[in-house]
PATIZA-976210 format. One line per 8 residues: number of its first residue (from 0); their letters; for each residue x, y, z of C-alpha. Coordinates in Angstrom, 2 decimals, always signed. Layout:
# residues N
NUM = a = X/Y/Z ~ ...;
END
This chain:
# residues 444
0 = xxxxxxxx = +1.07/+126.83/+87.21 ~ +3.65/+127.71/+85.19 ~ +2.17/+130.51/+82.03 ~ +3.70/+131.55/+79.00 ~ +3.06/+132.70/+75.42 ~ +3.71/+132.65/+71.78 ~ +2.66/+135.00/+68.79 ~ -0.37/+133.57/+67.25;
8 = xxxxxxxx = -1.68/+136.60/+64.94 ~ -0.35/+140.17/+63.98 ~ -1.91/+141.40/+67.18 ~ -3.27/+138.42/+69.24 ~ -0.95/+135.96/+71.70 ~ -1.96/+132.36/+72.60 ~ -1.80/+131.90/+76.62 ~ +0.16/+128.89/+77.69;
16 = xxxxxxxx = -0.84/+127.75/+80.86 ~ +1.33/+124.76/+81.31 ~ +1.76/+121.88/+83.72 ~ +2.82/+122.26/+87.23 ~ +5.97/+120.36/+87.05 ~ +6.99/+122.24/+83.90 ~ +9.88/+124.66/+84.43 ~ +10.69/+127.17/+81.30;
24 = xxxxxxxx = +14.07/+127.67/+80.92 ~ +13.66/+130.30/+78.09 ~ +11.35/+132.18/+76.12 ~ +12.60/+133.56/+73.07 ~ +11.75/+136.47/+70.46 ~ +14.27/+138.01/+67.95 ~ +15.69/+141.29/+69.42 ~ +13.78/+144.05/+69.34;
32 = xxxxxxxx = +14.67/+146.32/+66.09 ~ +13.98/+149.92/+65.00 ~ +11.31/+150.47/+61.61 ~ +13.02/+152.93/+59.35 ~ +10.69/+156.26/+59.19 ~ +10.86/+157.20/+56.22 ~ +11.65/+153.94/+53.64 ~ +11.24/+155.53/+50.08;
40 = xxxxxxxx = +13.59/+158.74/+51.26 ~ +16.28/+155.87/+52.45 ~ +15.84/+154.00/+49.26 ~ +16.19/+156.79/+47.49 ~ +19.23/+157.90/+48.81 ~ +20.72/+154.56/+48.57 ~ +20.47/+154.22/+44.63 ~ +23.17/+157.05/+44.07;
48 = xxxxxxxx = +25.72/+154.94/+46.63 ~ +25.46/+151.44/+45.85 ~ +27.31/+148.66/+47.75 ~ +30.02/+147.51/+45.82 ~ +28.25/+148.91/+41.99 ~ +27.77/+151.82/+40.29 ~ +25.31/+154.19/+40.45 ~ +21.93/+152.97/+39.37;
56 = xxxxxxxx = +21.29/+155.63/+37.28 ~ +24.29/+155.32/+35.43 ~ +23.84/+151.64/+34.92 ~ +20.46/+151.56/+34.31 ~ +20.66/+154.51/+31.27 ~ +21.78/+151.37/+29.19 ~ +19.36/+148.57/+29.88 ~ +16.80/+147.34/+26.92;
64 = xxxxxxxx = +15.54/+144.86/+29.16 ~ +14.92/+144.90/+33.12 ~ +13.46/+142.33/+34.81 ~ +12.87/+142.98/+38.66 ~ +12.03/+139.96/+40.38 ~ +10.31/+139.68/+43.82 ~ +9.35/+136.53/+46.35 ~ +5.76/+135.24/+46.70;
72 = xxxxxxxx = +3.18/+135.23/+49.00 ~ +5.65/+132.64/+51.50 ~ +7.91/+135.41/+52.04 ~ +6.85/+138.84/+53.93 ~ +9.19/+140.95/+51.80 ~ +6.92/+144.24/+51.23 ~ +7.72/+144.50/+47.43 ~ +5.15/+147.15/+47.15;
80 = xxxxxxxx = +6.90/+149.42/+48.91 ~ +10.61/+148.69/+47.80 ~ +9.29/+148.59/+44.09 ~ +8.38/+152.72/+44.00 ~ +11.80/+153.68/+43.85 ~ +13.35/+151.95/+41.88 ~ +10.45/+152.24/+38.98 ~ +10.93/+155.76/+39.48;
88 = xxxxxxxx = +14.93/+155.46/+38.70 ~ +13.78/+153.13/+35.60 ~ +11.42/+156.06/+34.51 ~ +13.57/+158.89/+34.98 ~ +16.16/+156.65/+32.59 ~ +14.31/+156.85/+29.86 ~ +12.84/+153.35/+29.89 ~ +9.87/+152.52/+29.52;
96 = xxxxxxxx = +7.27/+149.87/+31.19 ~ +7.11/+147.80/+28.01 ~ +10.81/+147.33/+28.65 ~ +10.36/+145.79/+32.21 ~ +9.33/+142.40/+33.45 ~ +7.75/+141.49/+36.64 ~ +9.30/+138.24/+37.55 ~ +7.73/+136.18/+40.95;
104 = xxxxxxxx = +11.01/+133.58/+41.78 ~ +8.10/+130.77/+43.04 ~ +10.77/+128.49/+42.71 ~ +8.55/+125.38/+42.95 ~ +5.69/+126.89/+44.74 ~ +2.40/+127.47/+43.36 ~ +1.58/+129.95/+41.01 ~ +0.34/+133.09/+42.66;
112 = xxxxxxxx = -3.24/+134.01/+41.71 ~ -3.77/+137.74/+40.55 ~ -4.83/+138.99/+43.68 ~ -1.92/+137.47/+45.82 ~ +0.24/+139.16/+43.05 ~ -1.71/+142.36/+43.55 ~ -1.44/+142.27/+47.16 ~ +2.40/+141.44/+47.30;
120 = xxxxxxxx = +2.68/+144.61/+44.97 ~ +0.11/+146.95/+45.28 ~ -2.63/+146.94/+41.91 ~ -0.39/+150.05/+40.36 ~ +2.56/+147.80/+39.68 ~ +0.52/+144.37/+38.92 ~ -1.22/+146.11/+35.94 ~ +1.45/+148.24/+35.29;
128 = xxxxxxxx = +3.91/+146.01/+33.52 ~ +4.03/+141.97/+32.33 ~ +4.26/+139.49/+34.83 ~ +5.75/+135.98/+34.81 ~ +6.35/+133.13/+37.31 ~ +8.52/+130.05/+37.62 ~ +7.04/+127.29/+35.96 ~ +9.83/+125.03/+36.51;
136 = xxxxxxxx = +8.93/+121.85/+34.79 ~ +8.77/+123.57/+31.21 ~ +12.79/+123.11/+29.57 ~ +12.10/+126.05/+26.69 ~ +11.52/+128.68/+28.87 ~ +15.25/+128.59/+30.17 ~ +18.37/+129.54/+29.73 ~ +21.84/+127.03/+30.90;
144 = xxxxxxxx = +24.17/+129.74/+31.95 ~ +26.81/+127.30/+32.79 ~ +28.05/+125.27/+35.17 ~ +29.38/+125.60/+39.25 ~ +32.61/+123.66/+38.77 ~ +32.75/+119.77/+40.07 ~ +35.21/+119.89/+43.19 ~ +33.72/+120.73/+46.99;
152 = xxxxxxxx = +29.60/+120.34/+44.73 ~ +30.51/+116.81/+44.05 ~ +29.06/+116.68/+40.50 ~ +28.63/+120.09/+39.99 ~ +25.88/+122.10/+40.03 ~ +23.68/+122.92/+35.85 ~ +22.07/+126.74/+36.51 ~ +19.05/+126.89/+33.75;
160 = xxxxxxxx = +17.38/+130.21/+34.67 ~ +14.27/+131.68/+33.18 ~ +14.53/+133.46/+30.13 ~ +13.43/+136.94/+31.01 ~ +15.92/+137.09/+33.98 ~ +18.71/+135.56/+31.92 ~ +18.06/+137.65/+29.09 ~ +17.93/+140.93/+31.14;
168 = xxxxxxxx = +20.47/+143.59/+30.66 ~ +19.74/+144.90/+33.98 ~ +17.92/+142.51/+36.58 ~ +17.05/+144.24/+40.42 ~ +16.21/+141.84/+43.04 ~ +13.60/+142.17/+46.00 ~ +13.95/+140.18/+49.26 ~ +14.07/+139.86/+52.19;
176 = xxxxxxxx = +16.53/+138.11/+54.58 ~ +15.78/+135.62/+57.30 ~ +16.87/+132.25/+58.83 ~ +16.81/+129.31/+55.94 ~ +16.95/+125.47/+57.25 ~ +19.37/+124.65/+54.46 ~ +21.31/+127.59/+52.72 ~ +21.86/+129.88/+56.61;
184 = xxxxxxxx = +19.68/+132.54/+56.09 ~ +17.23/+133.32/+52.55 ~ +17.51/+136.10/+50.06 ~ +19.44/+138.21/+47.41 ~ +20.91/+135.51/+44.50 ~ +18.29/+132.64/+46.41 ~ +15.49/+134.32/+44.21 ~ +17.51/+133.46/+41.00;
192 = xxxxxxxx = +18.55/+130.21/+42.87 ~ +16.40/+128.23/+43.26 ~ +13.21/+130.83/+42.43 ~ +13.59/+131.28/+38.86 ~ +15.83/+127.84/+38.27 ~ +14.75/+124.79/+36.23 ~ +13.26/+121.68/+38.28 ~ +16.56/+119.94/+36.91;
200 = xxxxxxxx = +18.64/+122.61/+38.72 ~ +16.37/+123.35/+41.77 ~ +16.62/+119.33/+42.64 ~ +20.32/+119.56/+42.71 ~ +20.19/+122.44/+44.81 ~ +18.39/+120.76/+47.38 ~ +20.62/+117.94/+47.91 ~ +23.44/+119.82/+48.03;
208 = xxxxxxxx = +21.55/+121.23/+50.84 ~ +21.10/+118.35/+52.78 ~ +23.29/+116.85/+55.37 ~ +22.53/+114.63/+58.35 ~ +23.03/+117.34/+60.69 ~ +20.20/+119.56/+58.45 ~ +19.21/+121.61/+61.77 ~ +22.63/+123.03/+62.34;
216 = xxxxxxxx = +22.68/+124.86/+58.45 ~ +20.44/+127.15/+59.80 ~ +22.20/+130.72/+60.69 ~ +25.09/+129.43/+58.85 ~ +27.10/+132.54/+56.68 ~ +28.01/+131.19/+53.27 ~ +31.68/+130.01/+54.37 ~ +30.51/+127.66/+56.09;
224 = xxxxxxxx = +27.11/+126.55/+54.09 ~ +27.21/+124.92/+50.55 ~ +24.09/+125.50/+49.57 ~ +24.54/+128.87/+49.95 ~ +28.07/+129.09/+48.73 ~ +26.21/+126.97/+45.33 ~ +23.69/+129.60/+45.19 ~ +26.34/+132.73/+44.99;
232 = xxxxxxxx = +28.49/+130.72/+42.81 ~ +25.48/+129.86/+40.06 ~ +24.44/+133.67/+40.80 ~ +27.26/+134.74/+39.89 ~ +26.85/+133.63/+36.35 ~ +24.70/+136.24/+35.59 ~ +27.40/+138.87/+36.02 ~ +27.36/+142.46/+36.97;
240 = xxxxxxxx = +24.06/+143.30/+35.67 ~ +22.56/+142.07/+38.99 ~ +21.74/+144.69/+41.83 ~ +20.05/+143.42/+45.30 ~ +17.36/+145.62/+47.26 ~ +17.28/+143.42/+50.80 ~ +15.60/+144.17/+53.95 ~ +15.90/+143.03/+57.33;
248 = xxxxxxxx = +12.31/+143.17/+58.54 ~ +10.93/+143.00/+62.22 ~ +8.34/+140.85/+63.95 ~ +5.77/+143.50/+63.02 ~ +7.00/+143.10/+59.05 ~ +8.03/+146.49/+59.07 ~ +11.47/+147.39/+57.04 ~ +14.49/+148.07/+60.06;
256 = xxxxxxxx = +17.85/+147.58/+58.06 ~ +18.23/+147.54/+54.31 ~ +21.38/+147.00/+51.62 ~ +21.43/+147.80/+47.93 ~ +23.78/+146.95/+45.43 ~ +26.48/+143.78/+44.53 ~ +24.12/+140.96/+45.80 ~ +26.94/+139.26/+47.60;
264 = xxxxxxxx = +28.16/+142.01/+49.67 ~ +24.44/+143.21/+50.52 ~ +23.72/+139.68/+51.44 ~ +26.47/+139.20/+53.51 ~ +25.88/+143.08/+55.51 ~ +21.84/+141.38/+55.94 ~ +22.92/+138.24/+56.79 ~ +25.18/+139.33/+59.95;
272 = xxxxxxxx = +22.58/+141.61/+61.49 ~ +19.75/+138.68/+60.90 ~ +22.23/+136.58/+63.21 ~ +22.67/+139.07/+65.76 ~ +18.89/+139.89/+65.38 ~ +17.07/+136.37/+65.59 ~ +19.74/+133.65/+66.29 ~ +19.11/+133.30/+69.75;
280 = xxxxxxxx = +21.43/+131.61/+72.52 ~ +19.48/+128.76/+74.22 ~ +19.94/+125.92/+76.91 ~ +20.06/+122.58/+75.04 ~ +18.97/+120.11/+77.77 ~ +15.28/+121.29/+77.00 ~ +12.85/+118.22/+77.36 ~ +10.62/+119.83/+75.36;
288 = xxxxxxxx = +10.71/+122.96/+72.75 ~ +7.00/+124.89/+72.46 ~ +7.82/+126.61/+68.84 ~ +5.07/+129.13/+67.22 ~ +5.64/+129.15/+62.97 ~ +4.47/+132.82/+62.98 ~ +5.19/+134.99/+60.99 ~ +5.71/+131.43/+58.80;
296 = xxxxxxxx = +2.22/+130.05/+59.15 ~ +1.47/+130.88/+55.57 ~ +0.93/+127.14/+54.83 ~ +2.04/+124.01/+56.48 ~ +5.03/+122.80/+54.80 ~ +6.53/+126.56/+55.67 ~ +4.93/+125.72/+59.05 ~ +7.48/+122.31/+59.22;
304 = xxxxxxxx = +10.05/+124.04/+58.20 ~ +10.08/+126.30/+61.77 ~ +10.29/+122.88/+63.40 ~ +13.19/+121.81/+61.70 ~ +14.81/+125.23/+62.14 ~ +14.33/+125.64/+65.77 ~ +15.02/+121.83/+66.49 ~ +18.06/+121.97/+68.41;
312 = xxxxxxxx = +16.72/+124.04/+71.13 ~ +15.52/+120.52/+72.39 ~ +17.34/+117.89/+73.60 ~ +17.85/+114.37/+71.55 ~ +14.49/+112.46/+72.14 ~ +12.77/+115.73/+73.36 ~ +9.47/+116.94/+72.32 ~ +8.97/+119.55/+69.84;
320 = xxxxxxxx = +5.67/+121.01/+70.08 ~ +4.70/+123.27/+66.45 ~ +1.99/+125.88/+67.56 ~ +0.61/+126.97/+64.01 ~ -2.55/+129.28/+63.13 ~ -2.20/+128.34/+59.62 ~ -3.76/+130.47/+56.89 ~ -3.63/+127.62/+53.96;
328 = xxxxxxxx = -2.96/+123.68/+53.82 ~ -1.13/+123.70/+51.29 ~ -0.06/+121.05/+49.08 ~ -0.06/+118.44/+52.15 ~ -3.76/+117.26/+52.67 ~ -4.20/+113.42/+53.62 ~ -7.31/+113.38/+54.89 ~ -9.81/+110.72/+56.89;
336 = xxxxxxxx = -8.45/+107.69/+58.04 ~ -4.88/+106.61/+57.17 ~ -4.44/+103.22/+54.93 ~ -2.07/+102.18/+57.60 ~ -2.20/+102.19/+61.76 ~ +0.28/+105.24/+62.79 ~ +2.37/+103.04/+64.87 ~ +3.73/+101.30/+61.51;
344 = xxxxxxxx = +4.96/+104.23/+60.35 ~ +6.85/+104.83/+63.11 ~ +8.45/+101.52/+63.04 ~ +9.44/+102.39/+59.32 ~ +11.12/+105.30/+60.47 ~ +13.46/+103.57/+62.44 ~ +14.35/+100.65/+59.35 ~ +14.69/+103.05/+56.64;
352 = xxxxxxxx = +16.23/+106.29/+55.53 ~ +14.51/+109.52/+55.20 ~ +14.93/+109.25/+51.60 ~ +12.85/+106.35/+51.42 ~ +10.39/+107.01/+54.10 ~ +9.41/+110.36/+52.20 ~ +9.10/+108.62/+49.02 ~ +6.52/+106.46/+50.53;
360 = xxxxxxxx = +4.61/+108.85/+52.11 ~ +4.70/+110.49/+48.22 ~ +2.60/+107.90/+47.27 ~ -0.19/+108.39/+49.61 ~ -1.14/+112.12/+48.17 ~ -0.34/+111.70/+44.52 ~ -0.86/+115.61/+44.23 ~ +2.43/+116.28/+46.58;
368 = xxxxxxxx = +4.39/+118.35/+44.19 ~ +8.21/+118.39/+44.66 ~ +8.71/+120.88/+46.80 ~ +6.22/+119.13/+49.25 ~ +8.06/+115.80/+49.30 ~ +11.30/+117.29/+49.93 ~ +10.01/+119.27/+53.07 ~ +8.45/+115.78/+53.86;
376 = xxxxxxxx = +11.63/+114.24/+54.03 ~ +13.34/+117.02/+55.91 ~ +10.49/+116.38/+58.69 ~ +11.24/+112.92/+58.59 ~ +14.94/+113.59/+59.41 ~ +13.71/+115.71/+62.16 ~ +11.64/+112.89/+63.74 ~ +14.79/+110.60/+63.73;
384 = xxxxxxxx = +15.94/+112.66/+66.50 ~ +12.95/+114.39/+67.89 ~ +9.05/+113.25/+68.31 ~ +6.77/+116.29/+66.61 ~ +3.11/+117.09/+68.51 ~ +0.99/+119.92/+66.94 ~ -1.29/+122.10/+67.94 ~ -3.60/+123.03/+65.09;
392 = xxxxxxxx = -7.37/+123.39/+65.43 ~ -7.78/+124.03/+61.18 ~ -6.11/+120.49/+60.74 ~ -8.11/+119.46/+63.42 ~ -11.37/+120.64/+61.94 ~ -10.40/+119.81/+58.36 ~ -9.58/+116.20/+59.34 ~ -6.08/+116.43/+58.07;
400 = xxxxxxxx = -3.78/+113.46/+59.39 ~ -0.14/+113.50/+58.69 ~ +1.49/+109.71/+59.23 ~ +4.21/+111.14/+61.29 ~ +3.07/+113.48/+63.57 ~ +0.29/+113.98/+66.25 ~ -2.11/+116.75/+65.81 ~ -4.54/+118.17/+69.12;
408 = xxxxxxxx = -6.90/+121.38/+68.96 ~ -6.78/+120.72/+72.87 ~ -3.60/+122.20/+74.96 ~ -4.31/+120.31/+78.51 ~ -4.47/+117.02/+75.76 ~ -1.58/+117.87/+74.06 ~ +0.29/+118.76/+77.33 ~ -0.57/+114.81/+78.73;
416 = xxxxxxxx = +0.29/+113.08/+75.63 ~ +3.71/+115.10/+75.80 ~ +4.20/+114.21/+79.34 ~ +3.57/+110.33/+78.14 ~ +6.00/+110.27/+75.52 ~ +8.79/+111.57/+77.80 ~ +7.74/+108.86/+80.63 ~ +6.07/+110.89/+83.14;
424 = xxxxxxxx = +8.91/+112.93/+84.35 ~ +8.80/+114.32/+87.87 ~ +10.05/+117.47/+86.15 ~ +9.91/+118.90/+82.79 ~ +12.55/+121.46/+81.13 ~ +10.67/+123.91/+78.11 ~ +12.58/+126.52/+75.99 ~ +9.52/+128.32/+73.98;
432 = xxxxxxxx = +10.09/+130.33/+70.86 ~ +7.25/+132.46/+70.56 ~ +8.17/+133.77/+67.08 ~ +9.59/+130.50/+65.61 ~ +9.20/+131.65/+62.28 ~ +11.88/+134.58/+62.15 ~ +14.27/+132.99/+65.10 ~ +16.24/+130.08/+65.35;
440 = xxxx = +18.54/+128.99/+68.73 ~ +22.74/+129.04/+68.66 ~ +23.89/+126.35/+71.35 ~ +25.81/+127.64/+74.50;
END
């Protein structure tokens, strides 16, 4: 009997023990990395040598207003740790914490609460100085810096950006970079764009984003994604006053590479070592793909979007199989018994367009914010080409029933029902990603 594994928890791995007649081509982790020893001496260090800026101190002896702007509790960038140094620089400037703004780019995710905040941070620095978040649906609390010229964006691209990043003299960013489904790989100017963007702007974002081949933008560098070349372009806007702190972290969340200074050029130093580090060269005749969303399992529309990411690594009409220990819900939650038999949704799938389809399931969960429905419709596009099982006991238990995919809290079950959908095939061909959530497969 064929056995494998994926990554289920920071320490625990979920045994596989698969059908007979299964063979695994592949099982794939991002290559192994090196934790920097000592990160605050490193950081330090860097501040003096900037990439492609002056020196921070020198820049920062000016500034009336700073604004340093992390991710939220979706991302694993350890903020706590990056922040120290950089507060120190502030402090030995001259300014002072009532000049500084905590800024959490949610984009349009949830708010976090105060203890998310004070986890992401450490208590010090959540009490320390005045925090905001991205309420994107409020028009006064923006800035329009201006417009991405019409041209290769179609109609061009509006960037309204929150007031106490716009209004900054001096604004540091905090990320962290890793594979993205739609702009190649997350972080640096994506916390401005779309995390502290207007609704109005973050909407046009996204469709720039989308294309009909969605799963291949993933691992893209920004000359060949436009999403990513829109968000540079409407970062850009903002001028020299910008300076990126971005780490490369590995499975373990620990800090191995890091880049600090012009956003673009850090980004694109991060960027290449993420694709060396996690895009992963796979066989694409797989029948089936067995993908684990960890480290992504934060919620399960960040748990979908591992799916979409790693979707290639199965044939056209293949399986994917999402293995996902999720922590939260999220915004998705249709529970008990569905208004309509599953097969009919199905059917719909093949008559309409994503666009549509997503729309419709909109309208069964009236609280589906934004964000939720686009992620919907990205799934949906991923179920033209691919069928999506899950293995999931919290759904399970919950009673949480998504329209367009199958859910099991049973492996041999899930394993049969697989098995059924691909016709009972003397032989079955697996690639597993057992740390779908950082890693994403490049075609031979």
């Amino acid at each position: 009997m064929p056995r494998t594994s994926v990554r289920w928890t920071d320490n625990e791995h979920l045994s596989l023990d698969l059908p007979q007649h299964w063979q695994i081509l592949g099982r794939y982790v991002p290559r192994t990395t090196t934790a920097i020893e000592n990160l605050h001496a490193q950081l330090t260090q860097m501040l003096e040598k900037p990439t492609g800026r002056c020196a921070f101190s020198k820049f920062s002896a000016g500034a009336k207003k700073v604004a340093l702007v992390i991710d939220d509790s979706t991302r694993p960038t350890p903020a706590g740790k990056m922040l120290g140094p950089i507060v120190a620089a502030l402090e030995k400037a001259g300014i002072s914490d009532e000049q500084i703004t905590g800024v959490v780019a949610t984009g349009l995710h949830p708010p976090m609460s105060r203890e998310q905040l004070s986890d992401k941070v450490g208590s010090e620095f959540a009490k320390r100085f005045r925090w905001v978040q991205n309420d994107s649906y409020e028009p006064g609390k923006y800035v329009n810096m201006g417009t991405v010229p019409r041209g290769w964006l179609g109609k061009g691209l509006t960037v309204y950006v929150l007031k106490e990043v716009a209004q900054a003299d001096l604004i540091v960013l905090f990320s962290s970079v890793s594979p993205h489904l739609q702009a190649g790989f997350g972080g640096g100017f994506k916390l401005v764009l779309p995390g502290c963007a207007h609704s109005q702007t973050i909407g046009r974002l996204h469709k720039i984003g989308l294309n009909k081949q969605i799963s291949r933008l993933v691992g893209q560098q920004p000359i060949q994604n436009r999403m990513r070349q829109a968000v540079e372009r409407g970062g850009e806007l903002l001028g020299d006053k910008v300076y990126s702190l971005s780490a490369l972290l590995d499975s373990s969340g620990q800090v191995c590479e890091l880049g600090f200074g012009d956003p673009q050029e850090v980004q694109k130093q991060l960027s290449l070592a993420c694709e060396q580090k996690c895009g992963l060269q796979v066989d694409p005749t797989a029948d089936v793909a067995i993908v684990s969303a960890f480290p992504r399992d934060y919620d399960l529309l960040q748990g979908l979007k591992c799916l979409v990411n790693t979707q290639m690594a199965a044939k056209k009409r293949g399986i994917l199989i999402g293995m996902m220990n999720l922590q939260s819900l999220g915004h998705l939650k249709l529970k008990g018994a569905l208004p309509l038999p599953m097969v009919f949704f199905r059917l719909v799938l093949r008559l309409i367009n994503a666009r549509f389809a997503s729309a419709m399931l909109g309208r069964l969960d009236k609280g589906l914010n934004a964000e939720a429905k686009f992620i919907i419709r990205l799934a949906v596009e991923t179920l033209k080409r691919n069928r999506i099982l899950l293995y999931c006991p919290e759904m399970v238990r919950e009673d949480v029933q998504l329209p367009i995919v199958e859910i099991f809290d049973d492996l041999p079950k899930l394993w049969k029902r697989a098995e059924e959908l691909l016709g009972q095939p003397k032989q079955v061909r697996v690639n597993v990603f057992a740390e779908g959530g950082t890693s994403y497969p490049r075609l031979h």
